[in-house]
N, CA, C and O atoms as a MOPAC input file, in Angstrom:
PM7 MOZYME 1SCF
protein

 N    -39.79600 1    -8.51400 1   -13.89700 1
 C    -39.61900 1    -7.29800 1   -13.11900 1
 C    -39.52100 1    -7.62800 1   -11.62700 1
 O    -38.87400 1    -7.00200 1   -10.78800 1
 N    -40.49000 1    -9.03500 1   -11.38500 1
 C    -40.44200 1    -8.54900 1    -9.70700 1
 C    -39.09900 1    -9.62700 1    -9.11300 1
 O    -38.87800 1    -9.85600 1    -7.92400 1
 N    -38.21100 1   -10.25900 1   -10.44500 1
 C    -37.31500 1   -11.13600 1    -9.74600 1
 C    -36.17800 1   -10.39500 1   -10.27900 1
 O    -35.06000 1   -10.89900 1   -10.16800 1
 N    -36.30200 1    -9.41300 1   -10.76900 1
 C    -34.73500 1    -8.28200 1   -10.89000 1
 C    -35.29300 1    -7.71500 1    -9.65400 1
 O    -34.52400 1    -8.03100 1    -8.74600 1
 N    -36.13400 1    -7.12200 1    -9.26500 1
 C    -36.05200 1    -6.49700 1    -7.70500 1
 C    -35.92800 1    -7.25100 1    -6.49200 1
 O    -35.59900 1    -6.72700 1    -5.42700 1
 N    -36.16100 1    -8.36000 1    -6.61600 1
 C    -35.70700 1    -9.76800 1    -5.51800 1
 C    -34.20600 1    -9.85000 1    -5.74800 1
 O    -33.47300 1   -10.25900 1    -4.84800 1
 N    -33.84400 1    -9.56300 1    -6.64500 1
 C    -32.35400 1    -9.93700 1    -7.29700 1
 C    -31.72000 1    -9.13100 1    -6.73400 1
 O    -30.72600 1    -9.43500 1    -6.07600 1
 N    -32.28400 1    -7.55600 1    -6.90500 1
 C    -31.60700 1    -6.12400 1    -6.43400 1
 C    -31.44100 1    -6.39300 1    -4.52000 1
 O    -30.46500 1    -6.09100 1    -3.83300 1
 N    -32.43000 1    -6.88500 1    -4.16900 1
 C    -32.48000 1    -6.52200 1    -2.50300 1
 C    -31.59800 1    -8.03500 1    -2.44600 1
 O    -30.85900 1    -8.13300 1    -1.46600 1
 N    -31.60700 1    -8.77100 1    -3.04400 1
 C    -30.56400 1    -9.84000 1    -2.26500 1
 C    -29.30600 1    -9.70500 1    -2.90000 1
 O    -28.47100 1   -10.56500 1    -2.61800 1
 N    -29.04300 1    -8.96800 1    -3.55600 1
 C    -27.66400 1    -8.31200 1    -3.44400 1
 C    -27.41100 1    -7.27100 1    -2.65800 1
 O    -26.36600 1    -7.04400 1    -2.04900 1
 N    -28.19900 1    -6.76400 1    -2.67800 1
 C    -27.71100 1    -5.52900 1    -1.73500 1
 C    -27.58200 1    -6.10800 1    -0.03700 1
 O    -26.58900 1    -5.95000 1     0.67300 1
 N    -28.79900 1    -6.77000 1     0.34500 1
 C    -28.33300 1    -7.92000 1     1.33600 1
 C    -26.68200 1    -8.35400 1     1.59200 1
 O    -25.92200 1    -8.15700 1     2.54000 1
 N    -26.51700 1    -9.05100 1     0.24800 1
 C    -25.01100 1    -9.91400 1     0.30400 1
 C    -24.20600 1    -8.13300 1     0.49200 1
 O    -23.61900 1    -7.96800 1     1.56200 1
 N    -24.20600 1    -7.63200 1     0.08000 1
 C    -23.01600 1    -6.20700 1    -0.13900 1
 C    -23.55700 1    -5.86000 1     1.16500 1
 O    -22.50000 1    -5.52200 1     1.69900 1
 N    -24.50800 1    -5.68900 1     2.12800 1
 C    -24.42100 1    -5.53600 1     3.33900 1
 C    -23.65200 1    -6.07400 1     4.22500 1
 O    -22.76400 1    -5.57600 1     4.91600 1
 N    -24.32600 1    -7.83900 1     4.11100 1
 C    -23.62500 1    -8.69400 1     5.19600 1
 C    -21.71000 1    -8.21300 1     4.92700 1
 O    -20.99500 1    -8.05900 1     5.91700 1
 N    -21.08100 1    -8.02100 1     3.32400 1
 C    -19.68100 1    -8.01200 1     3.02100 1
 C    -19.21300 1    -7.17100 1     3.49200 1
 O    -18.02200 1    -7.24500 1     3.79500 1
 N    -19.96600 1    -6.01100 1     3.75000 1
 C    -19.22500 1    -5.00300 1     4.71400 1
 C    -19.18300 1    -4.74600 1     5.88600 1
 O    -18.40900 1    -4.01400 1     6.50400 1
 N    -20.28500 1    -5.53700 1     6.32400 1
 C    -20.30100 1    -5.78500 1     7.92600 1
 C    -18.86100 1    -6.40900 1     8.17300 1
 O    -17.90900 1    -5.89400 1     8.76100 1
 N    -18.94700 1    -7.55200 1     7.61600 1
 C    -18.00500 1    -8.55000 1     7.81900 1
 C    -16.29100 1    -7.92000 1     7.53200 1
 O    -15.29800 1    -8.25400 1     8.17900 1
 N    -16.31800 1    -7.39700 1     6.91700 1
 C    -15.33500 1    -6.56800 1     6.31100 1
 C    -14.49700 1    -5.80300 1     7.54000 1
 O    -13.33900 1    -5.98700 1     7.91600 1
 N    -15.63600 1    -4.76600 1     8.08200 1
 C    -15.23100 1    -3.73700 1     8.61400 1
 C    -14.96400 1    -4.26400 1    10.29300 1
 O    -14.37900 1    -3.64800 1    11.18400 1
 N    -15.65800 1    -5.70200 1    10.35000 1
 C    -15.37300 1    -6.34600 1    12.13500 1
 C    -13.68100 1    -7.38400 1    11.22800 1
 O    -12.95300 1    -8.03400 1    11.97800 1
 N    -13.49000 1    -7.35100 1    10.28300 1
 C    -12.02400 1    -7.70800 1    10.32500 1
 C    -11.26000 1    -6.54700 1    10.32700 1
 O    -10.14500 1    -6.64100 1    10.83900 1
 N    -11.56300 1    -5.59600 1     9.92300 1
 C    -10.47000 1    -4.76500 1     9.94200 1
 C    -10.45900 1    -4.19400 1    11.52700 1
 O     -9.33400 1    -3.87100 1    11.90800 1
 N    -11.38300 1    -4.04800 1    12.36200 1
 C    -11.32300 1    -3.91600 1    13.58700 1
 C    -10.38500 1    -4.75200 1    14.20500 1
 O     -9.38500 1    -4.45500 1    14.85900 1
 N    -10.84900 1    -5.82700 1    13.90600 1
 C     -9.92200 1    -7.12600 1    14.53800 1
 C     -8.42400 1    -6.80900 1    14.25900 1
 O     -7.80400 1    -6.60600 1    15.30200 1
 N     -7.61000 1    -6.70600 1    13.01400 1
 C     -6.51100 1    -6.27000 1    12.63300 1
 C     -6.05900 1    -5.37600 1    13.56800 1
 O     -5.15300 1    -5.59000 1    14.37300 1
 N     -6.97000 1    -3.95400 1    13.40400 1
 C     -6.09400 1    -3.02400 1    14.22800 1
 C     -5.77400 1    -3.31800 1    15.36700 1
 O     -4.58300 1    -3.27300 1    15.67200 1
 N     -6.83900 1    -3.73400 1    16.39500 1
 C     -6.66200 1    -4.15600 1    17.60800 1
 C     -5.37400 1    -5.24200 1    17.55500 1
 O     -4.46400 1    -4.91100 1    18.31500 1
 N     -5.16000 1    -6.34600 1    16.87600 1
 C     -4.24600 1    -6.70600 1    16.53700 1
 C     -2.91400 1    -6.34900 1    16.91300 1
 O     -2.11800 1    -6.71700 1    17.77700 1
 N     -2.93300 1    -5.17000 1    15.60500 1
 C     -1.48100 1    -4.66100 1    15.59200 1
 C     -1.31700 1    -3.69100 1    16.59600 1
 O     -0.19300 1    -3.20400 1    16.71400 1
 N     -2.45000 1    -3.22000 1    17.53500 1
 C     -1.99700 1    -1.92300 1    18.88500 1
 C     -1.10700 1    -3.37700 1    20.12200 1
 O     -0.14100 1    -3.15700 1    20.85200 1
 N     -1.76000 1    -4.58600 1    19.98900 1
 C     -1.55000 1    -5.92800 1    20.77200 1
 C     -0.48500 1    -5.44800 1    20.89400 1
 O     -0.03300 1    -4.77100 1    21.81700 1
 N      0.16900 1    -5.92600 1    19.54600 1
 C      1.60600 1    -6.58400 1    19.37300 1
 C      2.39400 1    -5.04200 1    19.10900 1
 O      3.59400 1    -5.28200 1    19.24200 1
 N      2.24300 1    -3.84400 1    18.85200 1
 C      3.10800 1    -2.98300 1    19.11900 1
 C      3.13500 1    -2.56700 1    20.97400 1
 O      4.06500 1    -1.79600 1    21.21000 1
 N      2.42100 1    -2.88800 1    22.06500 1
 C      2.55700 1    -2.97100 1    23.18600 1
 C      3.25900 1    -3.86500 1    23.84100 1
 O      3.63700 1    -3.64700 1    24.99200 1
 N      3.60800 1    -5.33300 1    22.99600 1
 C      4.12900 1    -6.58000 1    23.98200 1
 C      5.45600 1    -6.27300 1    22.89800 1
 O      6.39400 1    -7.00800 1    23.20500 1
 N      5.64400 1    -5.75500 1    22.20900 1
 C      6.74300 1    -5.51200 1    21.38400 1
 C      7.37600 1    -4.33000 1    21.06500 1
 O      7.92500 1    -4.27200 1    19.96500 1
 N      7.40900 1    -3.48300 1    21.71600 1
 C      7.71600 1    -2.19200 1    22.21600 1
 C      8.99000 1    -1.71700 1    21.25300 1
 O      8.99600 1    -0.58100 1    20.77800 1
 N     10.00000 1    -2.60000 1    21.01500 1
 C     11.23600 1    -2.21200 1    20.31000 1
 C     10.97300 1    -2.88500 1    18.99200 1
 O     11.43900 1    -2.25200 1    18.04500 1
 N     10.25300 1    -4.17500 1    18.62700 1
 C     10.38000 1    -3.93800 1    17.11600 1
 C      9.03600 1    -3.43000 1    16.45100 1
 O      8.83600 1    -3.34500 1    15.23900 1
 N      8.07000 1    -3.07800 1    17.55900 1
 C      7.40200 1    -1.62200 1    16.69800 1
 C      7.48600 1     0.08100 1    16.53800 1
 O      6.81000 1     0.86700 1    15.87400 1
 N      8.81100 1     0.29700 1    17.60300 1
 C      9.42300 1     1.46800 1    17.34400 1
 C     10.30400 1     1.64000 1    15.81400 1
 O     10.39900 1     2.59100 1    15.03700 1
 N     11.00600 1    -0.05900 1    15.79900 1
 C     12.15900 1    -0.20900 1    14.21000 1
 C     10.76900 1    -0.18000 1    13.45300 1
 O     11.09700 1     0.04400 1    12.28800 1
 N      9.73800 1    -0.26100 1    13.48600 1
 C      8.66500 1    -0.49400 1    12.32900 1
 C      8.38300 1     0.72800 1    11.68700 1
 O      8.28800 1     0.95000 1    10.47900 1
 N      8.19700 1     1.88500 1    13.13400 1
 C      7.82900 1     2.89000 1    12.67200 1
 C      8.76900 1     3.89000 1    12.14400 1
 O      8.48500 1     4.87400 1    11.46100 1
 N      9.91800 1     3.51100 1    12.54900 1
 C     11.29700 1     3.94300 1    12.48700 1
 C     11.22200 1     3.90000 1    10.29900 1
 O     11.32500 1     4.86600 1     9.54200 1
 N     10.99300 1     2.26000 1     9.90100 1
 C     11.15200 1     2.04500 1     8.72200 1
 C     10.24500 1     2.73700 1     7.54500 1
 O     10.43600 1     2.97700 1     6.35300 1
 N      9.02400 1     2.96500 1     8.58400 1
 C      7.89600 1     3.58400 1     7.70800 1
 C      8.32000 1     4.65800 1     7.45200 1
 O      8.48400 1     5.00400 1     6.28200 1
 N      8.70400 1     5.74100 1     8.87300 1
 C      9.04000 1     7.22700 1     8.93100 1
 C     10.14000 1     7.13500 1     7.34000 1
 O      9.85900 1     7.93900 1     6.45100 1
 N     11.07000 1     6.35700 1     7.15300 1
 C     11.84200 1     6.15500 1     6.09300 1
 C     11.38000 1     6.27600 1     4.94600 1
 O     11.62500 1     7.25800 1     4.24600 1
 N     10.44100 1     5.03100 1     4.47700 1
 C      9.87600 1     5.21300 1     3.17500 1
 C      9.28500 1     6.35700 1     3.17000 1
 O      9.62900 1     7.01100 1     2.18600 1
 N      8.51200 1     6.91400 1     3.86700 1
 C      7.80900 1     8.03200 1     3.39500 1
 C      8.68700 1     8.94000 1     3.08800 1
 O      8.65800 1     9.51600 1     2.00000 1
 N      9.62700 1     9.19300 1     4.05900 1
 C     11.01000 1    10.52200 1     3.59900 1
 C     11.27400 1    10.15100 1     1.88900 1
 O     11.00000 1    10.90500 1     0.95600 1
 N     11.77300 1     9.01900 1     1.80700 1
 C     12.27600 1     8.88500 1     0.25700 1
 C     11.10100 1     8.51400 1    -0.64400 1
 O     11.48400 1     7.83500 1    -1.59700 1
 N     10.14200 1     8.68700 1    -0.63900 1
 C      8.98400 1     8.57500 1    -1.54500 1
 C      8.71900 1     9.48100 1    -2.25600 1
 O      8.10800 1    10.41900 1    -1.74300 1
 N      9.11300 1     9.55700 1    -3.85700 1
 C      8.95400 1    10.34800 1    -4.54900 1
 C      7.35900 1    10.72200 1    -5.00500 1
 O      6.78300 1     9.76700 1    -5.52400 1
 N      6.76700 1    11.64700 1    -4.91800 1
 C      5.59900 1    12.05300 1    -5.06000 1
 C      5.73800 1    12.37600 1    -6.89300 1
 O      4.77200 1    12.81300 1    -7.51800 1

């Protein structure tokens, strides 16, 4: 009993640290991609240009 509840809190530990970690990459990403749609001004207008696209023809 008391090493399934050692078991429980050091997983839940690890599923902590994974979403910490998780959520400072996906930070990182966005910041990322605001970077490079600012120093790239025209091929992240064609980007959004392509997205605005798929979504028009996306059959629901």
């Amino acid at each position: 009993m008391v090493d399934r509840d050692r078991n429980d809190d050091e997983t839940a530990r690890i599923d902590a640290e994974r979403r910490r970690r998780r959520a400072q990459f996906l930070r990182e990403l966005n910041e990322a991609k605001e970077l490079r749609d600012r120093v790239q001004p025209r091929r992240a207008r064609s980007a959004r240009m392509r997205q605005a696209m798929r979504m028009r023809t996306f059959r629901w």
